[in-house]
PyMOL Python script that loads the backbone (N, CA, C, O; Angstrom):
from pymol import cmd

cmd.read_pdbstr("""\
ATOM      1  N   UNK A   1     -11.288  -1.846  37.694  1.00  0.00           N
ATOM      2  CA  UNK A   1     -11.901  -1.624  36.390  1.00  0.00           C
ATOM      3  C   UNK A   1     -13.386  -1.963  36.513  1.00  0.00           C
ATOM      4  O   UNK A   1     -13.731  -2.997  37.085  1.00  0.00           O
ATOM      5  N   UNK A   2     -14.384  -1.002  35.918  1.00  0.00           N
ATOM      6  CA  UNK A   2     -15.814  -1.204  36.313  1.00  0.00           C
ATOM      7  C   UNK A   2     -16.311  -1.724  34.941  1.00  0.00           C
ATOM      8  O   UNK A   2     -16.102  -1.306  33.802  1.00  0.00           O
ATOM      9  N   UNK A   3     -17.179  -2.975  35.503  1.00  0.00           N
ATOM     10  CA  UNK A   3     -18.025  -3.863  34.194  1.00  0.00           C
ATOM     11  C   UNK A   3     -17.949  -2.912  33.201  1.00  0.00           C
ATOM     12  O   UNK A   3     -16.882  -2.959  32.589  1.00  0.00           O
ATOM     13  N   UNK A   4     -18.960  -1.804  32.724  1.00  0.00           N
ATOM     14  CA  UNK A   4     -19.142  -0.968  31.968  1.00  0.00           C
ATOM     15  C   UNK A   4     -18.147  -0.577  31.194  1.00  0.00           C
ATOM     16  O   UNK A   4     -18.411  -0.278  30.030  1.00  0.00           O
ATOM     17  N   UNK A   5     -16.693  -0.491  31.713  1.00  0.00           N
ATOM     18  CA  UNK A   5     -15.502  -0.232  30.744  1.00  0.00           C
ATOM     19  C   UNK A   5     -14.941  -1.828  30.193  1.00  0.00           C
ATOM     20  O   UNK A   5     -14.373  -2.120  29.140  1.00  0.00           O
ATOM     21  N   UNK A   6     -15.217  -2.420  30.981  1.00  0.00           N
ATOM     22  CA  UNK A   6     -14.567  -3.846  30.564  1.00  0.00           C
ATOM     23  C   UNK A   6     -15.662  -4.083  29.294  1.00  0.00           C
ATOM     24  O   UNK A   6     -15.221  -4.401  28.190  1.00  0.00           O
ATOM     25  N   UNK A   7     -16.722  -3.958  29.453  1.00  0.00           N
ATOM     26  CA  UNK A   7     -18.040  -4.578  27.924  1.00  0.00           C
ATOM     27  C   UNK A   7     -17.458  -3.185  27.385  1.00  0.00           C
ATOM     28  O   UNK A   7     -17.121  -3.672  26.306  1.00  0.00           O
ATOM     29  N   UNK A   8     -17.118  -2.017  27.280  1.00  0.00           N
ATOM     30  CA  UNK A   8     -16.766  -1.153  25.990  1.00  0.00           C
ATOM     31  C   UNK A   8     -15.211  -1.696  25.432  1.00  0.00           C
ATOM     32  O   UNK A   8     -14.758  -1.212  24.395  1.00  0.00           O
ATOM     33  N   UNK A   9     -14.749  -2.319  25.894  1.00  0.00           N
ATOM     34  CA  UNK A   9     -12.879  -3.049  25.771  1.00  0.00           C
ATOM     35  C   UNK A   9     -13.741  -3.919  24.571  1.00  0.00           C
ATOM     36  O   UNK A   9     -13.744  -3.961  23.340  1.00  0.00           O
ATOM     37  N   UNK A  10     -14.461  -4.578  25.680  1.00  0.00           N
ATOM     38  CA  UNK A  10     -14.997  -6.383  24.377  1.00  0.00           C
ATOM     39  C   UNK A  10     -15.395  -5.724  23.165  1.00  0.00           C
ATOM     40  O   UNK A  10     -14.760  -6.114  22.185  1.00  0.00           O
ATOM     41  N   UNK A  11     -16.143  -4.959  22.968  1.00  0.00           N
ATOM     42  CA  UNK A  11     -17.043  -4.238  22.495  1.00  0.00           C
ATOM     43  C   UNK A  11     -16.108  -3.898  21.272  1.00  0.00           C
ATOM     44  O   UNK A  11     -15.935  -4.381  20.153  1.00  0.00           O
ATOM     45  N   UNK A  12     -15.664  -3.009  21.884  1.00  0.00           N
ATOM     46  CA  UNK A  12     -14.481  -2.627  20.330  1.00  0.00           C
ATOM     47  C   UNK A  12     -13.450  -3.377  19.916  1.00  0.00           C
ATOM     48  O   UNK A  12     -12.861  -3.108  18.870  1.00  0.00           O
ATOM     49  N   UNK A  13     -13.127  -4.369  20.663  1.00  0.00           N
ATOM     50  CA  UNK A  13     -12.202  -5.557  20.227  1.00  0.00           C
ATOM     51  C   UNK A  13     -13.094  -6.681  19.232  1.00  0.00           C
ATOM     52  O   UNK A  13     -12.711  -7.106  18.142  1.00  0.00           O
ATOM     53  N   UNK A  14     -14.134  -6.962  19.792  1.00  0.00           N
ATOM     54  CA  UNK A  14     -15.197  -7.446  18.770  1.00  0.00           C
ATOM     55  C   UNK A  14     -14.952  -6.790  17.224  1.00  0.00           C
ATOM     56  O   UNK A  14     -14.186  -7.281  16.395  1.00  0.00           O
ATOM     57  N   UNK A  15     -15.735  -5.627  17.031  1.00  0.00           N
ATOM     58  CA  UNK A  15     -16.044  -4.682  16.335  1.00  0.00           C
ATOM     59  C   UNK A  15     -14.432  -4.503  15.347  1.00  0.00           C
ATOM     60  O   UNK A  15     -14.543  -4.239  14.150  1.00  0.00           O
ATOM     61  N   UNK A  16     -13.040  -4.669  15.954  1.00  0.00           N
ATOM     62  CA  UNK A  16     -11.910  -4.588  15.229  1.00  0.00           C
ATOM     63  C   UNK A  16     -11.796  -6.070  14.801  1.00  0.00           C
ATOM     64  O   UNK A  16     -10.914  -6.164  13.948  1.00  0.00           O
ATOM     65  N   UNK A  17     -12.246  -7.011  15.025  1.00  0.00           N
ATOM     66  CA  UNK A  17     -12.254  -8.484  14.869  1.00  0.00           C
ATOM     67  C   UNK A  17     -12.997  -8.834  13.690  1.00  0.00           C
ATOM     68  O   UNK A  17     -12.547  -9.650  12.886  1.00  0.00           O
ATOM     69  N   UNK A  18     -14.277  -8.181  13.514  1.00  0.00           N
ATOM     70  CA  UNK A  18     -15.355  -8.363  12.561  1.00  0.00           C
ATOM     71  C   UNK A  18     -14.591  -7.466  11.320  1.00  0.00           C
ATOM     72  O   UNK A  18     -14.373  -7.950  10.209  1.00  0.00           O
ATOM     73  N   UNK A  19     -14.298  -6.347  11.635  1.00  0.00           N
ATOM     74  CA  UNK A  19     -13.819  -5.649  10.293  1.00  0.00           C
ATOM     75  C   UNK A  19     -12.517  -6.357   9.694  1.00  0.00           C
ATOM     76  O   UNK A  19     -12.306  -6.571   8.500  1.00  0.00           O
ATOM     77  N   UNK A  20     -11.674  -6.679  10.793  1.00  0.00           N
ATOM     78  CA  UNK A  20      -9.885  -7.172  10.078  1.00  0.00           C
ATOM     79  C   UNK A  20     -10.969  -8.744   9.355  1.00  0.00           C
ATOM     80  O   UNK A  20     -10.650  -9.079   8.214  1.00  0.00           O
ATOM     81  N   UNK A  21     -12.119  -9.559  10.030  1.00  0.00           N
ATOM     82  CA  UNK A  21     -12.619 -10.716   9.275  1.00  0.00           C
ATOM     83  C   UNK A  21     -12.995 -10.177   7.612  1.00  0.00           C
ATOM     84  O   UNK A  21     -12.600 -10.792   6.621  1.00  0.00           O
ATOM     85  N   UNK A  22     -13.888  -8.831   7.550  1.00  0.00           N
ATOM     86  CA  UNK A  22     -14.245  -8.500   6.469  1.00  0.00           C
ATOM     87  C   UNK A  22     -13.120  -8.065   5.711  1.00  0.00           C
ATOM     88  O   UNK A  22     -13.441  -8.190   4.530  1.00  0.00           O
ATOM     89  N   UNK A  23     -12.017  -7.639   5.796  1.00  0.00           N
ATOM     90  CA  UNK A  23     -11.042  -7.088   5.036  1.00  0.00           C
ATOM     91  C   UNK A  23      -9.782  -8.354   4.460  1.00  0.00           C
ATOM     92  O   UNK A  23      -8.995  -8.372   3.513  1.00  0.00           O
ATOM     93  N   UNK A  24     -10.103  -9.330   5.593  1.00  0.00           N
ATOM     94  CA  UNK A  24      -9.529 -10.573   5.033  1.00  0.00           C
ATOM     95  C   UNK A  24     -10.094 -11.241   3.940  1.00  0.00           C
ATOM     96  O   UNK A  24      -9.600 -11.601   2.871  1.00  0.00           O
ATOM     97  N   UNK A  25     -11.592 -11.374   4.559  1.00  0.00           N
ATOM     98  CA  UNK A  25     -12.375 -11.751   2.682  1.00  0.00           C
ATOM     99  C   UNK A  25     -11.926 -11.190   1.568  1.00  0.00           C
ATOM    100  O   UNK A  25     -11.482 -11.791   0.590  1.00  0.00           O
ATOM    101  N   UNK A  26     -12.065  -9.756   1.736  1.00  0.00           N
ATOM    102  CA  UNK A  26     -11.805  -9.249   0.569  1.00  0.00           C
ATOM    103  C   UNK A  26     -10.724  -9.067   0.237  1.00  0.00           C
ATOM    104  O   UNK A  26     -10.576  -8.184  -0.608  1.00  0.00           O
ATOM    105  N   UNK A  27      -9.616  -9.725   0.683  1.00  0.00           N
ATOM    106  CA  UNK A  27      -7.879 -10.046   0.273  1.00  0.00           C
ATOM    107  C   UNK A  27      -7.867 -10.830  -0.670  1.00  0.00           C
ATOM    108  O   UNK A  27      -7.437 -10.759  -1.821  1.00  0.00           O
ATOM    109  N   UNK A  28      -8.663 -12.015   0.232  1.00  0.00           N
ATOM    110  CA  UNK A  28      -9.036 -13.036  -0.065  1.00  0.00           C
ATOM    111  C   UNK A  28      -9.339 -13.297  -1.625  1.00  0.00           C
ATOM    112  O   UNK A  28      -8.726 -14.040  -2.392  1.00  0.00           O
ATOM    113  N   UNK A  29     -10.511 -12.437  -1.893  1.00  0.00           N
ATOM    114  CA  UNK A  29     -11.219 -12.592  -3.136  1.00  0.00           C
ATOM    115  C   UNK A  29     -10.442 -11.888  -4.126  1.00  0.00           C
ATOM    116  O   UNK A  29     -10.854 -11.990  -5.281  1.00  0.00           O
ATOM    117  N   UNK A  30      -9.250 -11.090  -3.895  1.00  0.00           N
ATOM    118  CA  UNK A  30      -8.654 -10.038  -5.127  1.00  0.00           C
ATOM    119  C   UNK A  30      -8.061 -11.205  -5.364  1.00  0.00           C
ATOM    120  O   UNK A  30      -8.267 -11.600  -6.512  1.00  0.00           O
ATOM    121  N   UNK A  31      -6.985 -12.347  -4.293  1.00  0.00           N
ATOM    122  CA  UNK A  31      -6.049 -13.423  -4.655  1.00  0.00           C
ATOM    123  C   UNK A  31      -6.749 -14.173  -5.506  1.00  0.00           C
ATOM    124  O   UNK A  31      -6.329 -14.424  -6.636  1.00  0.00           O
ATOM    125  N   UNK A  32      -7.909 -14.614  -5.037  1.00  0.00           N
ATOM    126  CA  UNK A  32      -8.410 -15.070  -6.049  1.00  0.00           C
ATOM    127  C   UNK A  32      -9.094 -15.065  -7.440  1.00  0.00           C
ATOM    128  O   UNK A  32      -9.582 -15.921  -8.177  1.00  0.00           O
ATOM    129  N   UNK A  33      -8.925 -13.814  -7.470  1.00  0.00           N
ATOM    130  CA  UNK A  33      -9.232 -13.133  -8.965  1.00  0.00           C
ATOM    131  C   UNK A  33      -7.569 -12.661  -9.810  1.00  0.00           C
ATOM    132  O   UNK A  33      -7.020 -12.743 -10.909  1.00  0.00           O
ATOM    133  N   UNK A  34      -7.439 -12.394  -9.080  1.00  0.00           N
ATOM    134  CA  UNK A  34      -5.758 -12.548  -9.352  1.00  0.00           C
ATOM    135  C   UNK A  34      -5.255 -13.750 -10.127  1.00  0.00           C
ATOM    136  O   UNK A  34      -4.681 -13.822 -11.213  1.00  0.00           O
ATOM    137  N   UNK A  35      -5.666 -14.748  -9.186  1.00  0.00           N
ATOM    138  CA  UNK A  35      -4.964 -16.281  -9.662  1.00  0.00           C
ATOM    139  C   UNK A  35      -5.787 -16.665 -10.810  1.00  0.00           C
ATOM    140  O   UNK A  35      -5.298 -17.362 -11.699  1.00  0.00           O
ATOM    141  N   UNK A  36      -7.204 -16.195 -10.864  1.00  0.00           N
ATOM    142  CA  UNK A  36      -7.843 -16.593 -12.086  1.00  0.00           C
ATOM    143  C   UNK A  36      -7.326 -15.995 -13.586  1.00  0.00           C
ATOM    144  O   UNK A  36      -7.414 -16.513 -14.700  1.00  0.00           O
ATOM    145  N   UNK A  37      -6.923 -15.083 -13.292  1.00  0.00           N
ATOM    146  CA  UNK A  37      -6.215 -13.972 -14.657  1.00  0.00           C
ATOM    147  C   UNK A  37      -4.636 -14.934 -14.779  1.00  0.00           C
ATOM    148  O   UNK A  37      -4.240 -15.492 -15.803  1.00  0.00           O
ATOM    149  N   UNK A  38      -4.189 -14.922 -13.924  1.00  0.00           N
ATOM    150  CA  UNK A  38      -2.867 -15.381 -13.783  1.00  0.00           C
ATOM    151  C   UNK A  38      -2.922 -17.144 -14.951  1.00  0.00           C
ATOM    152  O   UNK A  38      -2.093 -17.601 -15.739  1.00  0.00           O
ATOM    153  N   UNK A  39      -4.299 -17.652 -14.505  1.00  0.00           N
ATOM    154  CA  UNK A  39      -4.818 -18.802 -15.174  1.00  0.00           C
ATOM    155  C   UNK A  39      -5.276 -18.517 -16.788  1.00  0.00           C
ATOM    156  O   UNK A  39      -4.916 -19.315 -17.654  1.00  0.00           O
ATOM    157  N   UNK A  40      -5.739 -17.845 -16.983  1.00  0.00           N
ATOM    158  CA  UNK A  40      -6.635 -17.645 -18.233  1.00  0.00           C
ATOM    159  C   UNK A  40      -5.580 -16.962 -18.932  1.00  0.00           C
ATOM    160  O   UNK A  40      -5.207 -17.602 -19.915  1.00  0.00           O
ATOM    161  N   UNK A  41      -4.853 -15.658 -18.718  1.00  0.00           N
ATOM    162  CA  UNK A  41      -4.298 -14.844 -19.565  1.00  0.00           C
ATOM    163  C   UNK A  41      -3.176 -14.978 -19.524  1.00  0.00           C
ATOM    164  O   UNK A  41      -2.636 -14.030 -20.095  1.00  0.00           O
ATOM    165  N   UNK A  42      -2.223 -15.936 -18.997  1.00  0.00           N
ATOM    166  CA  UNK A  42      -0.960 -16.408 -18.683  1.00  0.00           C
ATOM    167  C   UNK A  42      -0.755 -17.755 -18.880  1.00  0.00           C
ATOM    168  O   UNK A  42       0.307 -18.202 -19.314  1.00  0.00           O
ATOM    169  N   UNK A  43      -1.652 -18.389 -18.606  1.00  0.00           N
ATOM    170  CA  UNK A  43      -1.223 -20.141 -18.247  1.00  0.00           C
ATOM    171  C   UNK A  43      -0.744 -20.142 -17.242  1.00  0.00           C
ATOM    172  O   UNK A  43      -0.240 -21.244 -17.023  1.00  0.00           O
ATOM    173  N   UNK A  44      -0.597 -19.361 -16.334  1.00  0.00           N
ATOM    174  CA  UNK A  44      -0.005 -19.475 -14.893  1.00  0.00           C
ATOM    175  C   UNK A  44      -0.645 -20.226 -13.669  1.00  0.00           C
ATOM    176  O   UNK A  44      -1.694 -19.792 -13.192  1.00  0.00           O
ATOM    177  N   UNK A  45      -0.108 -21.212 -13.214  1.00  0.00           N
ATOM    178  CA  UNK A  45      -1.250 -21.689 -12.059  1.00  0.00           C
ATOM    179  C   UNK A  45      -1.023 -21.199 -10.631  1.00  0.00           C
ATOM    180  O   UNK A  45      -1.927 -21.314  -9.804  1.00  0.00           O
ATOM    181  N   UNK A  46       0.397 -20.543 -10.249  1.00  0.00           N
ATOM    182  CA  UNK A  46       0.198 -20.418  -8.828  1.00  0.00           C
ATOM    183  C   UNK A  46       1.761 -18.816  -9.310  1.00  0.00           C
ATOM    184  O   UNK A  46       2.514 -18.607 -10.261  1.00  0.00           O
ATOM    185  N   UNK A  47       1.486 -18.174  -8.045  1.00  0.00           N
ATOM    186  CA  UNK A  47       1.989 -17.024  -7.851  1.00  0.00           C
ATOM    187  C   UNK A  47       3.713 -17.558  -7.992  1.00  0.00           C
ATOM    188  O   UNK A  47       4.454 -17.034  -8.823  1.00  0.00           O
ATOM    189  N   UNK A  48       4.091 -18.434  -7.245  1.00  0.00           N
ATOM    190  CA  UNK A  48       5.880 -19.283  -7.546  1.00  0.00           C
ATOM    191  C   UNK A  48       5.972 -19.064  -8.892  1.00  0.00           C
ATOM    192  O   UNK A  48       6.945 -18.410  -9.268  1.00  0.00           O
ATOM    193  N   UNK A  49       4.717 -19.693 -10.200  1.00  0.00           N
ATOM    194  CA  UNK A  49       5.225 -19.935 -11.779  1.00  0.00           C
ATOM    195  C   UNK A  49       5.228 -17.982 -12.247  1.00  0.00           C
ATOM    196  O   UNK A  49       5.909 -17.299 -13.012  1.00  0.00           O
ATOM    197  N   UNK A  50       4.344 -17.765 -11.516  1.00  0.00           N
ATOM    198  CA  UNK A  50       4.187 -16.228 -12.271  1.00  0.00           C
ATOM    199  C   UNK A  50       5.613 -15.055 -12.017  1.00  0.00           C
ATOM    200  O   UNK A  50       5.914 -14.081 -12.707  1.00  0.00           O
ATOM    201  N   UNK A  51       6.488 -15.757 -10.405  1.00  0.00           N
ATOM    202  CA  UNK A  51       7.242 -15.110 -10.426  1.00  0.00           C
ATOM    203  C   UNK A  51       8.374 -15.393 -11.053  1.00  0.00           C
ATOM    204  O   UNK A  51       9.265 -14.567 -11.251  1.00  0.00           O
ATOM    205  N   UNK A  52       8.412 -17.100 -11.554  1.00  0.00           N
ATOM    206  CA  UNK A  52       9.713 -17.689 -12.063  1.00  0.00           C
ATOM    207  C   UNK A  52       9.570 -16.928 -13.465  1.00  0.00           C
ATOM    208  O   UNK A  52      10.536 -16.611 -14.159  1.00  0.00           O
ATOM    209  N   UNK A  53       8.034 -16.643 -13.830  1.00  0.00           N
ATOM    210  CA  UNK A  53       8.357 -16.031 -15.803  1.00  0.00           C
ATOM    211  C   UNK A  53       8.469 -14.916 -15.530  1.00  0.00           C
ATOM    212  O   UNK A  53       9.095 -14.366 -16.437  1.00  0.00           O
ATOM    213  N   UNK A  54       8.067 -13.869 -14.348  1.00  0.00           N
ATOM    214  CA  UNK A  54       8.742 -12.839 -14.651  1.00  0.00           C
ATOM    215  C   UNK A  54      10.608 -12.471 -14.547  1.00  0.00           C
ATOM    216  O   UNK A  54      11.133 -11.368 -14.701  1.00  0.00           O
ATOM    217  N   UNK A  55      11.387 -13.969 -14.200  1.00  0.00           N
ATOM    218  CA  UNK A  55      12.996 -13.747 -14.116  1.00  0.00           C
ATOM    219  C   UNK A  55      12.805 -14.319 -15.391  1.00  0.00           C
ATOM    220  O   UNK A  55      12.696 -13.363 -16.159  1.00  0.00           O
ATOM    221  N   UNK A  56      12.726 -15.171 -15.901  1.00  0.00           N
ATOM    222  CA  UNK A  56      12.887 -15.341 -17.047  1.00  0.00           C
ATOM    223  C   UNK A  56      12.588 -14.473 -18.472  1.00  0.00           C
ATOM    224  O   UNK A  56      13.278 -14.556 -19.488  1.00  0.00           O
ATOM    225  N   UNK A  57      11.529 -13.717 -18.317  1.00  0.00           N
ATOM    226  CA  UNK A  57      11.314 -12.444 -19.192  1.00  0.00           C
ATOM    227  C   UNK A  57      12.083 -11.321 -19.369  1.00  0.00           C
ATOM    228  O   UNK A  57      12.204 -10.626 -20.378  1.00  0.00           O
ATOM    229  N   UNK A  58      12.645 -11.202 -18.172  1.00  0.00           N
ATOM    230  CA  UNK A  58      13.657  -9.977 -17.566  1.00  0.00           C
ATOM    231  C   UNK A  58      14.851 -10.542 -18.348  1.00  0.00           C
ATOM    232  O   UNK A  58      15.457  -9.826 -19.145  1.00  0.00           O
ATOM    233  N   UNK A  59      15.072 -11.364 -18.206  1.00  0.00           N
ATOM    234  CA  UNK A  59      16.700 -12.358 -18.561  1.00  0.00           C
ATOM    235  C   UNK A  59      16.402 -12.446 -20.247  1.00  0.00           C
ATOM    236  O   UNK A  59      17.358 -12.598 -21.007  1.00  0.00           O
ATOM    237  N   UNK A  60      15.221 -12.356 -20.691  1.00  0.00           N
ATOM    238  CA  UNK A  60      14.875 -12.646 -22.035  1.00  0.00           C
ATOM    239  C   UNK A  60      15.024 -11.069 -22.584  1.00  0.00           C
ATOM    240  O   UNK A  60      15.748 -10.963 -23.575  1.00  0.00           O
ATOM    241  N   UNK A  61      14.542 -10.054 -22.164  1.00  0.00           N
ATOM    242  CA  UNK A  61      14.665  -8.910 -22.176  1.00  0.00           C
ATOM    243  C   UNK A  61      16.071  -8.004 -22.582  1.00  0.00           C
ATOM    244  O   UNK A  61      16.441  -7.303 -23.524  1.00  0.00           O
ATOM    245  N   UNK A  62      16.593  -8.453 -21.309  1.00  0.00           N
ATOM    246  CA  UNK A  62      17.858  -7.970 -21.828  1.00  0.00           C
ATOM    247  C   UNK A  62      19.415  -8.913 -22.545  1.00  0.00           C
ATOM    248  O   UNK A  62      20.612  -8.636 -22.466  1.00  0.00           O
ATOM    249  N   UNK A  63      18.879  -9.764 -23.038  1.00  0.00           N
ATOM    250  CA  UNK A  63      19.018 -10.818 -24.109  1.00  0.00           C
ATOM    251  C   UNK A  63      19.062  -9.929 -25.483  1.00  0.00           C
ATOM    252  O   UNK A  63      19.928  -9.762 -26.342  1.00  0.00           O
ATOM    253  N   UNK A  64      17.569  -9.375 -25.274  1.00  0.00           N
ATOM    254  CA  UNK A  64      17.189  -8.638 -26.611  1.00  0.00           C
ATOM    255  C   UNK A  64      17.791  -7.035 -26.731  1.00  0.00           C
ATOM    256  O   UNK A  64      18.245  -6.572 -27.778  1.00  0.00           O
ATOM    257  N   UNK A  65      17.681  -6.169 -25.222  1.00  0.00           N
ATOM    258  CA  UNK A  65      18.397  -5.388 -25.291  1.00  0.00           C
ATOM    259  C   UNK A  65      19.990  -5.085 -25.747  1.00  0.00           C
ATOM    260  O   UNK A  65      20.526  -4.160 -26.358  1.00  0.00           O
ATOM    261  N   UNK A  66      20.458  -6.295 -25.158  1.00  0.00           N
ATOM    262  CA  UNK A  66      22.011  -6.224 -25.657  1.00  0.00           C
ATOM    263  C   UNK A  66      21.886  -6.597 -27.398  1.00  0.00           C
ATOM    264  O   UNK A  66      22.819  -6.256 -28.124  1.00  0.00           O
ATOM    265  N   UNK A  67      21.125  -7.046 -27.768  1.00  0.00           N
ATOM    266  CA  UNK A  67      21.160  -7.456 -29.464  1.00  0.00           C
ATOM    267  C   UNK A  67      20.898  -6.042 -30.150  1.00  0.00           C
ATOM    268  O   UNK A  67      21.810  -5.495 -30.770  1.00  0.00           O
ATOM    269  N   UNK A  68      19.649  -5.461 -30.032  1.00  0.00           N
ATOM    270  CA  UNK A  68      19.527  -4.597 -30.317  1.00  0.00           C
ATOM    271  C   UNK A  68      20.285  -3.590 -30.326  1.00  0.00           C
ATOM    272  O   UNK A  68      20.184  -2.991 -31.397  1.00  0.00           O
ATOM    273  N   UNK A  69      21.411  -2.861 -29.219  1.00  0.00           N
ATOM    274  CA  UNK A  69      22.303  -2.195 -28.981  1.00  0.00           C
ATOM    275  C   UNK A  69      23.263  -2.618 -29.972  1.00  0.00           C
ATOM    276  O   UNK A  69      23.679  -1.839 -30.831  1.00  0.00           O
ATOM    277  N   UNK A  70      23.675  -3.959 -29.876  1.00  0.00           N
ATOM    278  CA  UNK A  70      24.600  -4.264 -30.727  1.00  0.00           C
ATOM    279  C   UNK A  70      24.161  -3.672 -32.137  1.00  0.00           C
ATOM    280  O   UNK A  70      24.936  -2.893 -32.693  1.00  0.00           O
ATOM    281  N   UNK A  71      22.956  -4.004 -32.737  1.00  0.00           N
ATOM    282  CA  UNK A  71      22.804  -4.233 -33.882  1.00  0.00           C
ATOM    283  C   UNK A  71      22.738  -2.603 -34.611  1.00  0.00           C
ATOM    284  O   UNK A  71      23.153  -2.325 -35.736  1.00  0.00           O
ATOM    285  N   UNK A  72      22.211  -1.820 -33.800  1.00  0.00           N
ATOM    286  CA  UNK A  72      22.295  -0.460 -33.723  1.00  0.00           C
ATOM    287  C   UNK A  72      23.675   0.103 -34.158  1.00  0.00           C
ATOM    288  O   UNK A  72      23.847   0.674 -35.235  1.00  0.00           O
ATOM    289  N   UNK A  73      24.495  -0.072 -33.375  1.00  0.00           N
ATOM    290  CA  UNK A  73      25.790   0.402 -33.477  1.00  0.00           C
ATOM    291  C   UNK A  73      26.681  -0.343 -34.624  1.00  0.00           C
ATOM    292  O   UNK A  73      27.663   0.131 -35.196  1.00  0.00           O
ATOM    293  N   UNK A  74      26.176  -1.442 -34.788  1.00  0.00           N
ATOM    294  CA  UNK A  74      26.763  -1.885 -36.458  1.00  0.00           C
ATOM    295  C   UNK A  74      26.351  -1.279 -37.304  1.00  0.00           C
ATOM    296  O   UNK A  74      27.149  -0.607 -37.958  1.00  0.00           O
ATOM    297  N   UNK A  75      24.979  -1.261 -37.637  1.00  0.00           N
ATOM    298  CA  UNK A  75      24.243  -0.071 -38.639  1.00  0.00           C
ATOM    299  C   UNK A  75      24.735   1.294 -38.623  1.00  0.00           C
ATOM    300  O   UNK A  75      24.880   2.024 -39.604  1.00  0.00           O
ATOM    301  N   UNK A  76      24.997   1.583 -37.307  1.00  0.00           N
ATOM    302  CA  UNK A  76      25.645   3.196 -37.071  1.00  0.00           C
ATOM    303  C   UNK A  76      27.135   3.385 -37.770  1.00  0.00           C
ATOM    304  O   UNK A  76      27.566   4.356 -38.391  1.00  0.00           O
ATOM    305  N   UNK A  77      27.823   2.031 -37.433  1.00  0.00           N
ATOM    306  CA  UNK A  77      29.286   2.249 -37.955  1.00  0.00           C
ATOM    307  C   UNK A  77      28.959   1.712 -39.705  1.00  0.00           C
ATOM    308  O   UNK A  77      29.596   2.250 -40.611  1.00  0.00           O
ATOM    309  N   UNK A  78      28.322   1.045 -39.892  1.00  0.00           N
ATOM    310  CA  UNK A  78      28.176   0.812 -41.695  1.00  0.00           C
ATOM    311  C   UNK A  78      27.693   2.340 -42.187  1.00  0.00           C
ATOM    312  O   UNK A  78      28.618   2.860 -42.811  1.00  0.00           O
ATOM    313  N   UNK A  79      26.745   3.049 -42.113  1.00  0.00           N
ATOM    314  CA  UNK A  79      26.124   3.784 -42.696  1.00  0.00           C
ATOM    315  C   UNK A  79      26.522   5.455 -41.923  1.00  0.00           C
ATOM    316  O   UNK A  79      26.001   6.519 -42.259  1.00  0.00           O
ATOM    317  N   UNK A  80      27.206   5.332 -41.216  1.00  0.00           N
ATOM    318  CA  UNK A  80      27.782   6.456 -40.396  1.00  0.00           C
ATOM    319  C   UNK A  80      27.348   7.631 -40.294  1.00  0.00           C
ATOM    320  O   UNK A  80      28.085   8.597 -40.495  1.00  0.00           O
ATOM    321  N   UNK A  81      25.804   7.773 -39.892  1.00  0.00           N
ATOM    322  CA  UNK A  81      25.373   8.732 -39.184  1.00  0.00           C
ATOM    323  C   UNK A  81      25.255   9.358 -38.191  1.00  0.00           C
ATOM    324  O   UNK A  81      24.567  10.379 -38.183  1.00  0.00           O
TER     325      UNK A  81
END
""", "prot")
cmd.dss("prot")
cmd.show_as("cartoon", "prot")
cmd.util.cbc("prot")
cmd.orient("prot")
């Protein structure tokens, strides 16, 4: 293998090193804009609480779905349309 191909190897291994660094920042910074919304417009402090209220919303959800269904079909059989 001649120098010249070995510094074009470094070269672009560098160059894939610097970009995956820049694309990590900017992961970086959505998580953390993320977690700030998650803070302000939720009360949420970490991604664990945000996923425990979304089972609990779901579970609250169809809580309400089954009521509603119910309540539907009583009205349907009282007034029988």
């Amino acid at each position: 293998m001649q120098i010249s191909s070995i510094i074009n190897e470094l070269e672009s291994l560098k160059e894939t090193i610097e970009q995956t660094k820049e694309d990590a920042a900017k992961i970086e910074g959505r998580l953390q804009v993320t977690l700030e919304r998650l803070k302000t417009e939720f009360e949420l402090s970490s991604i664990e609480e945000a996923e425990e209220k979304i089972v609990s919303l779901k579970e609250e959800l169809a809580i309400l779905d089954r009521k509603i269904e119910k309540e539907f079909l009583e009205l349907k059989q009282e007034y029988e349309w």
